[in-house]
ZANUBA-745402 format. One record per residue: residue in three letters; x, y, z of N, C-alpha, C in turn. Coordinates in steps of 0.02 Angstrom, whole numbers, padded with zeros to 5 digits, always signed. Atoms other than C-alpha are relative to their C-alpha. Example, Ala and Ser with C-alpha at 12.3 -4.5 7.8 and 13.67 -1.06 7.14 Angstrom:
<tinus>
ALA+00045-00059+00000+00615-00225+00390+00045+00060+00000
SER-00042-00059-00003+00684-00053+00357-00039+00055+00037
</tinus>
This chain:
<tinus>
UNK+00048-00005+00055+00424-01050+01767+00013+00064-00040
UNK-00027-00061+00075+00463-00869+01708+00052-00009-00031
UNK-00068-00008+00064+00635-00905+01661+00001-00068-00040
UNK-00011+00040+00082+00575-01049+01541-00046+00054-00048
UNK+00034-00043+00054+00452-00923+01469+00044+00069-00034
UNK-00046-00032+00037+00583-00798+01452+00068-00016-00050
UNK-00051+00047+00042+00707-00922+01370-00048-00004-00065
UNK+00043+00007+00063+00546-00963+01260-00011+00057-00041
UNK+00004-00056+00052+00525-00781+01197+00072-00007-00027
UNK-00065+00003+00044+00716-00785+01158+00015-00047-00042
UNK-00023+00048+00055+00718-00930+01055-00058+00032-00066
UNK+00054+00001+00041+00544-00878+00974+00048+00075-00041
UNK-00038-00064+00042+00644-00696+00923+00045-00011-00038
UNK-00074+00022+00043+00815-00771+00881-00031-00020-00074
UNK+00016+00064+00039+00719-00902+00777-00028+00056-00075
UNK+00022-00053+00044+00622-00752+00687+00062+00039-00035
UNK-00051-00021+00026+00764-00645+00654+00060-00027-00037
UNK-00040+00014+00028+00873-00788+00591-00032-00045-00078
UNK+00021+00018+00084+00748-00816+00435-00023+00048-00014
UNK+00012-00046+00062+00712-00724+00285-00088+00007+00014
UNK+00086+00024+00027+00522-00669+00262-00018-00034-00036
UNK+00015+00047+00070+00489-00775+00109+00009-00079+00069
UNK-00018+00075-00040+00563-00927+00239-00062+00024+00041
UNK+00058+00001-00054+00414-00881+00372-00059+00038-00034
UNK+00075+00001+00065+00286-00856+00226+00005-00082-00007
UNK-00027+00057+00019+00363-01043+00203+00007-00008-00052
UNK-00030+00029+00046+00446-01006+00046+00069-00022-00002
UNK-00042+00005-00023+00603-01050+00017+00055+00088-00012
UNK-00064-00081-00007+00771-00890+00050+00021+00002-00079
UNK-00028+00000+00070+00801-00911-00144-00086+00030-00026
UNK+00038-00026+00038+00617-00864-00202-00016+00062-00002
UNK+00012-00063-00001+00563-00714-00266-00075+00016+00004
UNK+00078-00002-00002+00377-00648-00226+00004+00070-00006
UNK+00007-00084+00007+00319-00508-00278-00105+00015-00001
UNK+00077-00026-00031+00151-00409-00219-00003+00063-00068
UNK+00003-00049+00040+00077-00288-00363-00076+00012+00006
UNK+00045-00029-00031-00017-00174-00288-00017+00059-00044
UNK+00022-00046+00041-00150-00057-00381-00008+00062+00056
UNK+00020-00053-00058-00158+00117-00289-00050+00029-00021
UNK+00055-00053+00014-00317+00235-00292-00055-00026-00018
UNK+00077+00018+00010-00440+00111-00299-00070+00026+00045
UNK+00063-00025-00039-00604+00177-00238-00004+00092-00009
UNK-00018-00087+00010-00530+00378-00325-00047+00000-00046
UNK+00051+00004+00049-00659+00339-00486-00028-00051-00019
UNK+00027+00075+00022-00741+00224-00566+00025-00021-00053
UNK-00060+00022+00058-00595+00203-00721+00024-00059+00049
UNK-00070+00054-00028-00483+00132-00566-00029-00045+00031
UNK+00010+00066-00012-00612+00014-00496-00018-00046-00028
UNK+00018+00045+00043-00638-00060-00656+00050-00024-00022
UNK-00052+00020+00034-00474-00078-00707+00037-00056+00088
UNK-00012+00055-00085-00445-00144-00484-00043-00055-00035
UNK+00051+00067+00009-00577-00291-00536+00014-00016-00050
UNK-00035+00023+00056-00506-00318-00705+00068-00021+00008
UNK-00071-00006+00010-00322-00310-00669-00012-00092+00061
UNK-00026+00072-00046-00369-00447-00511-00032-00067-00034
UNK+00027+00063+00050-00474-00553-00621+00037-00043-00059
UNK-00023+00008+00051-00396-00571-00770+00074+00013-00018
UNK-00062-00038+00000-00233-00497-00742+00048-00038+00040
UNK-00029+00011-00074-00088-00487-00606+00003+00045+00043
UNK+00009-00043-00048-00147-00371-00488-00009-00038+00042
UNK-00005+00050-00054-00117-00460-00341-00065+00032+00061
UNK+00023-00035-00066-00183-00322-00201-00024+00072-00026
UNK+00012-00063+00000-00264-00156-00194-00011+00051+00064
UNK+00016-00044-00050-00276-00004-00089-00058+00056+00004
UNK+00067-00050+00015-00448+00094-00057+00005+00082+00014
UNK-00005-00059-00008-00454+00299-00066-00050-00006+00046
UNK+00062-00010-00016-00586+00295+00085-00014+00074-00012
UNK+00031-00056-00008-00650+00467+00063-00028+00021-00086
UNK+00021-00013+00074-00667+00458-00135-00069-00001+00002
UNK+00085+00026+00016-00848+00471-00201-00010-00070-00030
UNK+00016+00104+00042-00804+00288-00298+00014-00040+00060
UNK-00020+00046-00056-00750+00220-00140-00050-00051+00024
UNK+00051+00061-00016-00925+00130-00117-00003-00063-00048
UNK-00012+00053+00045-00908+00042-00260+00054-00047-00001
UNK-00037+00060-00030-00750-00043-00219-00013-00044+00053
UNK+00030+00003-00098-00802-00064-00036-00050-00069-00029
UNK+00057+00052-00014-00936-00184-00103+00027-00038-00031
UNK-00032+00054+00049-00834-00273-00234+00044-00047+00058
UNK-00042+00060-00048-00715-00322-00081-00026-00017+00043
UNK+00035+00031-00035-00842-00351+00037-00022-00062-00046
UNK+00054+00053+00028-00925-00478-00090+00049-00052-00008
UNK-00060+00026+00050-00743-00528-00147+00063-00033+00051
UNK-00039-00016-00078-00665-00561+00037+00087-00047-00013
UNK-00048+00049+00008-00528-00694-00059+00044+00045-00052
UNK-00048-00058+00050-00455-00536-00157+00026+00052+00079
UNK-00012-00039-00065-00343-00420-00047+00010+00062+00009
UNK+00003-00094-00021-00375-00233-00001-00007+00025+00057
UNK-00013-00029-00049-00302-00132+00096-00024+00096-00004
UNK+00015-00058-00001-00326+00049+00159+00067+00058-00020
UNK-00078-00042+00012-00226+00180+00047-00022+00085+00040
UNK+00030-00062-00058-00228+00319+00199+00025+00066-00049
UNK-00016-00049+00035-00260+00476+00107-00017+00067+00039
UNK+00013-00068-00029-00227+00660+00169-00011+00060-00051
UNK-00019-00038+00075-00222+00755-00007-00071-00005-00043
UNK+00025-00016+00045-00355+00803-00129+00039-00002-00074
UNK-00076-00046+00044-00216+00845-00280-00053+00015-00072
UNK+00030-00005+00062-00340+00851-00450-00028+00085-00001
UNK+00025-00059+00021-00396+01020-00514-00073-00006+00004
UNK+00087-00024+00009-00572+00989-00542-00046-00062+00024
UNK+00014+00078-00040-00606+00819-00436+00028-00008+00068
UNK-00018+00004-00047-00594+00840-00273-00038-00043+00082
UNK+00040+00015-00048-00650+00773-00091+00024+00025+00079
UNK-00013-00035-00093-00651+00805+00091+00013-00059+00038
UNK+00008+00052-00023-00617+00677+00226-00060-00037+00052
UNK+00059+00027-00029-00706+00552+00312-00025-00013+00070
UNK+00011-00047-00064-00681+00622+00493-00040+00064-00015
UNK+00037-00048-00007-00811+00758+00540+00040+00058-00014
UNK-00053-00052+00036-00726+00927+00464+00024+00015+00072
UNK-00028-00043-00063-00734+00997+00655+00040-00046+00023
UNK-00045+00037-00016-00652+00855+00707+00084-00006-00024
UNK-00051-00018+00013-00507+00893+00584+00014+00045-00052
UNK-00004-00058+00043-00509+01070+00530+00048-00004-00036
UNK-00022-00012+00040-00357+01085+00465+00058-00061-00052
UNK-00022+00045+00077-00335+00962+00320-00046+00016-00049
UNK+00038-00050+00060-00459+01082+00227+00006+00058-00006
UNK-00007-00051+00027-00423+01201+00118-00063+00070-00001
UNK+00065-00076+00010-00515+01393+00072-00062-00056-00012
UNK+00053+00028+00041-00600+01294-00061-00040-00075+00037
UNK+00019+00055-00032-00665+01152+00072+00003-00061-00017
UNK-00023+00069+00017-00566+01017+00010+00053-00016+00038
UNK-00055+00017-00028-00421+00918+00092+00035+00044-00042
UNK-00088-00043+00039-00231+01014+00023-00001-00047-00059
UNK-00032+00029+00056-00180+00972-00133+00070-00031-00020
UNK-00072+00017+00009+00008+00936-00094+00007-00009+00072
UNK-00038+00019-00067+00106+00865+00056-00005+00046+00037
UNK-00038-00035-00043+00182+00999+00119-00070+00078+00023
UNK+00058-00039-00040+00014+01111+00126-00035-00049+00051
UNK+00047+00049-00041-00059+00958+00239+00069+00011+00070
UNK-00058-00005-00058+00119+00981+00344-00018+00060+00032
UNK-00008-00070-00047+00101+01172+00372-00072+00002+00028
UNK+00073-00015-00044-00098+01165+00414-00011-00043+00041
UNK+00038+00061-00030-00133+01026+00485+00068-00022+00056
UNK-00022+00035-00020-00050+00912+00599+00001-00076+00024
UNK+00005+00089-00012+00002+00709+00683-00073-00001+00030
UNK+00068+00036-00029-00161+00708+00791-00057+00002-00053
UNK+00057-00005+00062-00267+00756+00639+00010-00032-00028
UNK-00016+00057+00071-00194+00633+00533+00002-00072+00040
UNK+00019+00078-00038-00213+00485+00682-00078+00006-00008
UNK+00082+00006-00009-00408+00543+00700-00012-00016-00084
UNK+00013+00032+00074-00404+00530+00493-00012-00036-00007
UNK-00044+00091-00015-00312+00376+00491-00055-00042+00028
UNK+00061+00056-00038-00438+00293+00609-00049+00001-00020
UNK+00061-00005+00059-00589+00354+00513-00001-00046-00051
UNK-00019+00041+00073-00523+00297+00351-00027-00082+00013
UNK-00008+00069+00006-00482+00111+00407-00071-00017+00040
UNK+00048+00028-00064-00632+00095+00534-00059-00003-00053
UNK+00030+00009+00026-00735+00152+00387+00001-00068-00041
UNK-00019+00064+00026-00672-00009+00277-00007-00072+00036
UNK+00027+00066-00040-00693-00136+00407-00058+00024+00011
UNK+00083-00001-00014-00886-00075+00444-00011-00015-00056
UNK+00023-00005+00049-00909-00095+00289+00003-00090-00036
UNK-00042+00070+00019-00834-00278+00282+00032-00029-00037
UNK-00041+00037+00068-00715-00265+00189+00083-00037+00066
UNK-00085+00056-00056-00543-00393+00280+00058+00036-00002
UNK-00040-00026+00002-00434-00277+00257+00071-00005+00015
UNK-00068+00065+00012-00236-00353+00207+00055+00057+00041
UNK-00048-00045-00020-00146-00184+00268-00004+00058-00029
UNK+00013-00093-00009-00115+00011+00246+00060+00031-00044
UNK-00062-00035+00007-00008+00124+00157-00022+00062-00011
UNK+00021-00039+00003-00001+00290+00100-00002+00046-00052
UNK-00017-00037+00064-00055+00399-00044+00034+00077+00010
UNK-00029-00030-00004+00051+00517-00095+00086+00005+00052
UNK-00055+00004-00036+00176+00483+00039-00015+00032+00065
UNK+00013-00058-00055+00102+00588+00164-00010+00010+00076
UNK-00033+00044-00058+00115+00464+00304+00054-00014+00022
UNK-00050+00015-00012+00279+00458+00291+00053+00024-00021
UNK-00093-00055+00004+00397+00590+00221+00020+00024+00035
UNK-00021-00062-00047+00398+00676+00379-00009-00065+00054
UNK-00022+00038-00099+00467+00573+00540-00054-00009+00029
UNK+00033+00026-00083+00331+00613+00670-00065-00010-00038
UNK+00051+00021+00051+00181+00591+00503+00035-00082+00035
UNK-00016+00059+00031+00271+00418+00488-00024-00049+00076
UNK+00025+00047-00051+00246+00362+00674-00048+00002+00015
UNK+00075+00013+00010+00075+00398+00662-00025-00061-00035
UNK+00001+00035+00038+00067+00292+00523+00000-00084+00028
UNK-00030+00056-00042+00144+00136+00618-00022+00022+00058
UNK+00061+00023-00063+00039+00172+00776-00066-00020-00042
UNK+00087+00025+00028-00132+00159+00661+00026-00104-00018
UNK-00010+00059+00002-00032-00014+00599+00003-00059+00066
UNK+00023+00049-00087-00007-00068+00780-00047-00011+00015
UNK+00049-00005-00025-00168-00014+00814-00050-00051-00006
UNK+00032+00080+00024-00266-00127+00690+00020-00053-00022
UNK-00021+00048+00003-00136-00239+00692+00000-00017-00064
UNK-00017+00015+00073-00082-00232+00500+00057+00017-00028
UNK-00074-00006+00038+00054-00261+00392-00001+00067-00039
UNK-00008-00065+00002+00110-00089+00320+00060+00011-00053
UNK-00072-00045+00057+00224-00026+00148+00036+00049+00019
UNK-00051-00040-00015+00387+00034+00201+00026-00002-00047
UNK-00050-00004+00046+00511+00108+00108+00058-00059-00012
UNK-00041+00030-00031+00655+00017+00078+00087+00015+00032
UNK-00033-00037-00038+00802+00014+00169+00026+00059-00010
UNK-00053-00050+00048+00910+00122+00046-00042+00038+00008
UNK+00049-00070+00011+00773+00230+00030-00011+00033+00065
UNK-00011-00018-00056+00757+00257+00219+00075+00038-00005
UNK-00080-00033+00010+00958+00289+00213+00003+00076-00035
UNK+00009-00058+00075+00939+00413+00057-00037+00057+00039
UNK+00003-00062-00039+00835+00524+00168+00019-00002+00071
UNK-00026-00029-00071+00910+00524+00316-00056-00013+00042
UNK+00067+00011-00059+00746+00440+00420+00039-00052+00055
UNK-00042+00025-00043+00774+00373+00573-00025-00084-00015
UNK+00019+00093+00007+00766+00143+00587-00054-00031-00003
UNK+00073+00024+00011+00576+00129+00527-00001-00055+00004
UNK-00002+00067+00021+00603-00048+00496+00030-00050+00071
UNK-00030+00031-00071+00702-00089+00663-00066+00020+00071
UNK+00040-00027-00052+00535+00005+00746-00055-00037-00024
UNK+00060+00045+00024+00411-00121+00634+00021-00050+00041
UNK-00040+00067-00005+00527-00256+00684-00018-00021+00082
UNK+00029+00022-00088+00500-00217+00884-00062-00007+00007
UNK+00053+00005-00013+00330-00185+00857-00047-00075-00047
UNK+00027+00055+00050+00285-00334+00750-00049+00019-00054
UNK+00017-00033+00072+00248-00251+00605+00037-00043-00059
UNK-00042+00029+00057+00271-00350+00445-00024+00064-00057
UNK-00009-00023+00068+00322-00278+00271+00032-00006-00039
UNK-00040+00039+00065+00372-00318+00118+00084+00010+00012
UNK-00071-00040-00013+00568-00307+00113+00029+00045-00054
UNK-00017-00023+00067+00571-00234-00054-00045+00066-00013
UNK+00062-00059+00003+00478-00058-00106+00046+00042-00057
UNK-00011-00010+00037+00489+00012-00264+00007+00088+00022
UNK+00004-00052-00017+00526+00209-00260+00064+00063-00036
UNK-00057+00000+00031+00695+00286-00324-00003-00007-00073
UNK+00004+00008+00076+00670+00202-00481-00043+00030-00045
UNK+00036-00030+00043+00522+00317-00545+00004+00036-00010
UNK-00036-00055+00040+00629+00441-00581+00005+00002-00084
UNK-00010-00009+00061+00646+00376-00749-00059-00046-00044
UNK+00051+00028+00017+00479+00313-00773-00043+00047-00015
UNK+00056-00055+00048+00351+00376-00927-00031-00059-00042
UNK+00053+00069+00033+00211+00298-01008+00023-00028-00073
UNK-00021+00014+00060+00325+00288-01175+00039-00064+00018
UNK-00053+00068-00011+00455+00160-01084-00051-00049+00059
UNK+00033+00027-00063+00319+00086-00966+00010-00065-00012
UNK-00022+00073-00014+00326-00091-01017+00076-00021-00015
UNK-00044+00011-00020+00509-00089-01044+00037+00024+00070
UNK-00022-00016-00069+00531-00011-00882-00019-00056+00052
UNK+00023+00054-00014+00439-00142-00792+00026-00074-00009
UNK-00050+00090+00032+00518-00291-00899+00071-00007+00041
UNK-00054+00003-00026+00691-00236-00829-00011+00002+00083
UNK+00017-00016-00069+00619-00197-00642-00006-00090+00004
UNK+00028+00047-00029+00550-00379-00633+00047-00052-00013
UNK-00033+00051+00023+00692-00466-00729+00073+00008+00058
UNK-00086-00001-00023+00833-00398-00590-00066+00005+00092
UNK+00041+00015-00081+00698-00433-00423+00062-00032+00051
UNK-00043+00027-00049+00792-00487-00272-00041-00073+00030
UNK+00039+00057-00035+00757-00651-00175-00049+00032+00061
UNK+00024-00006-00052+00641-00624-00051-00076+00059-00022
UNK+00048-00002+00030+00471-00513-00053+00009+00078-00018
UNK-00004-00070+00026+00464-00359-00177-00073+00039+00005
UNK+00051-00036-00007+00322-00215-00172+00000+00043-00054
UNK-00017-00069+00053+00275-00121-00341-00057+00006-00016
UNK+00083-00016+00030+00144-00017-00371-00025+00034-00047
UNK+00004-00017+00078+00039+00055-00525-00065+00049+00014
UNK+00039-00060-00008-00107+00182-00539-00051-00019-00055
UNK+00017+00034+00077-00192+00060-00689-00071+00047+00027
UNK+00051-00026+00014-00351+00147-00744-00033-00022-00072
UNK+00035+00039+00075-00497+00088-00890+00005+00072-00041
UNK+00009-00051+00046-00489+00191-01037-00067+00019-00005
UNK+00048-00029+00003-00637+00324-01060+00017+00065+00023
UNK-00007-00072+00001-00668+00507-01055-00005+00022+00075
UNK-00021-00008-00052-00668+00499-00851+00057+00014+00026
UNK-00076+00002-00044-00499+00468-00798+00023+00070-00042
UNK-00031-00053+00031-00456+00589-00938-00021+00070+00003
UNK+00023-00064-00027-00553+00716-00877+00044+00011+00074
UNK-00024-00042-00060-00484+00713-00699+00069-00004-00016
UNK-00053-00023+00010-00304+00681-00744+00053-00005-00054
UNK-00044+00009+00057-00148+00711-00859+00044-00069-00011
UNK-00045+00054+00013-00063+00550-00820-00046-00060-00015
UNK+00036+00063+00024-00219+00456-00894+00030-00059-00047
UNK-00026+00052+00044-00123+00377-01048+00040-00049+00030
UNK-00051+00043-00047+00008+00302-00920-00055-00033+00040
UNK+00041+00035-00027-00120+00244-00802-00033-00065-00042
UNK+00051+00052+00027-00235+00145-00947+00052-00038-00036
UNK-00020+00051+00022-00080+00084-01000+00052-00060+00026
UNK-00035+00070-00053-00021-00028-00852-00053-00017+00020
UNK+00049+00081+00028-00198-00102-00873+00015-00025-00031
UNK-00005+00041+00062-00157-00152-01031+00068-00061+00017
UNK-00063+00049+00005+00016-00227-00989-00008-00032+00036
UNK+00013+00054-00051-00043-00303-00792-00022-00057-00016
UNK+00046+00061+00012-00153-00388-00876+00008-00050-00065
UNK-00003+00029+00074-00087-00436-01051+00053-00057+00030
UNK-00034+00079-00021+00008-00617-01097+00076+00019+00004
UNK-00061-00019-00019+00187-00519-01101+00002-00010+00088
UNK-00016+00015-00071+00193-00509-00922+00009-00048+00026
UNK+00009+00073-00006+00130-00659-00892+00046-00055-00025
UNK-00047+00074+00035+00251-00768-00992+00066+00049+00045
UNK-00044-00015-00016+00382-00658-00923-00003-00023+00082
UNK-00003+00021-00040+00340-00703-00745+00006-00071+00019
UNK-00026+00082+00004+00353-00891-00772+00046-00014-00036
UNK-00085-00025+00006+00519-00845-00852+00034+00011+00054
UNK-00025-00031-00095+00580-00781-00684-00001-00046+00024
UNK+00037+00031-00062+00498-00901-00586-00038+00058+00061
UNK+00015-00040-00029+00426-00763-00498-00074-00027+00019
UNK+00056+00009-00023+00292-00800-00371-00043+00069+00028
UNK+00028-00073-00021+00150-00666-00356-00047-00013+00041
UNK+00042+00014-00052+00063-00643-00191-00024+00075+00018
UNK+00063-00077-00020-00066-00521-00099+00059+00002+00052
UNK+00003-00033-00047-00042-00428+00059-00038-00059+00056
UNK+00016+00066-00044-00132-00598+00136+00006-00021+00027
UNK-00059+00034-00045-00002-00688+00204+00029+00019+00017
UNK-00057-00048-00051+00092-00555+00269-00046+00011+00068
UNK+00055+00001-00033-00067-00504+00357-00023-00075+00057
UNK+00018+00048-00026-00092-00688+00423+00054-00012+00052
UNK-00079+00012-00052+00090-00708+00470+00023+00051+00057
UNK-00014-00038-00061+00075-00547+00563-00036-00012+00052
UNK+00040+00007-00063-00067-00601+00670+00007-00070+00038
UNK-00068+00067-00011+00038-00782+00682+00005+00010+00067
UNK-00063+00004-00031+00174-00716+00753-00026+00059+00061
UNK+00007-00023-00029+00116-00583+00850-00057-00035+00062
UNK+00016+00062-00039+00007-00715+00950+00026-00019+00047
UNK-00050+00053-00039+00150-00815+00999+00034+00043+00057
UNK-00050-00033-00027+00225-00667+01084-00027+00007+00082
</tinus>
């Protein structure tokens, strides 16, 4: 009896590893899907109007919540009410705005140091690297997402703002234990981009742990991205997609004297509302054939497959 059940995990692995994601989403190895994910929803109330606009009316497929923002309730109830739209938790360690700031949503004593003099989280990475450390950013981490499910929202998966989960190695396996933990799909880099810095086989360590993620992740390329070339930057990003599933994300915000109060990259922000949601895109994606999906079915297929195991 064990060695048909151990024959049965080896066929069930082979079987996995010898299809494409898109094939065990059940599309077919030739389509292209792409996830377009809004970040910083739940940072004001510009970006959860332009999150509920962009998924309504738009192609905002997925979003990710700032839990610790002061707008964060206001999303929180839109996706509790909204449970067939998909948001995930964007795990944040960073404050970064000049005059808009917050603290997190672990008890401070619980994780002194991810606050600054001024009793805010750091404003940059690398001050959250030198004060702080991994166990402060797992007790975060668990706050964050634990807050979002009490709250009921279904939560599709996790990533991270700013990066701050994951520019630094032993940050990053934090990151991917909280995904083990609540068992969610998770935005990795992609491979090249792993390669490019020199990280060690993130993707071969999702892969053991049954971690799904997109295979595609935009990153590299916003080197030459400004709100003057934004919709031709975009037009060419979506017209050279690869088969299989891509990940690109945007920072869309509603125009008004908010966003432009807390930051300088407001004009760029209000104007990948305008384009997510306008009929350019749109005709250009049924040009493609390009199929656009949430964080949903990755999410479903991870709790699938991880089942069977």
């Amino acid at each position: 009896m064990k060695g048909i059940l151990v024959l049965s995990f080896l066929f069930f692995t082979g079987t996995l590893s010898a299809q494409t994601l898109g094939e065990r989403l059940g599309y077919k190895k030739t389509d292209k899907l792409l996830i377009i994910n809004n970040d910083d929803a739940g940072m004001c109330h510009a970006a959860n109007t332009a999150t509920m606009e962009g998924m309504e009316r738009g192609l905002i497929s997925s979003a990710t919540i700032m839990m610790p923002c002061p707008w964060s309730n206001e999303i929180l109830k839109y996706a509790n009410e909204n449970p067939d739209k998909g948001f995930g938790v964007h795990l944040t360690l960073t404050s970064e705005w000049k005059n808009y700031r917050w603290g997190t949503v672990a008890s401070r004593g619980e994780v002194p140091g991810l606050y600054d003099e001024q009793g805010y989280m750091w404003k940059d990475v690398l001050e959250v690297y030198n004060a702080s450390n991994t166990d402060e950013a797992l007790t975060e981490g668990r706050a964050q997402i634990r807050k979002a499910l009490e709250a009921g929202v279904p939560v599709t998966h996790i990533d991270s703002h700013m990066g701050t989960y994951q520019y630094s190695p032993d940050y990053m396996r934090i990151y991917l234990q909280l995904a083990e933990e609540f068992d969610l799909p998770a935005r990795m880099p992609s491979q090249s981009t792993l390669e490019n810095m020199g990280a060690p086989p993130f993707r071969d360590i999702c892969r053991e742990k049954g971690i799904i993620h997109p295979d595609y992740f935009i990153h590299e390329e916003f080197r030459d991205y400004k709100t003057e070339n934004m919709e031709e930057f975009w037009t060419n990003y979506i017209k050279n997609l690869n088969p299989g599933v891509t990940e690109i994300l945007i920072h869309a915000a509603a125009e008004g004297d908010e966003i432009r109060a807390i930051t300088g990259s407001a004009p760029k922000r209000i104007k990948e509302l305008e384009f997510f949601t306008g009929d350019k895109l749109k005709q250009l994606i049924r040009e493609e054939g390009i199929i656009v999906i949430g964080y949903r079915p990755l999410f479903e297929l991870q709790r699938k497959e991880r089942q069977r195991k």
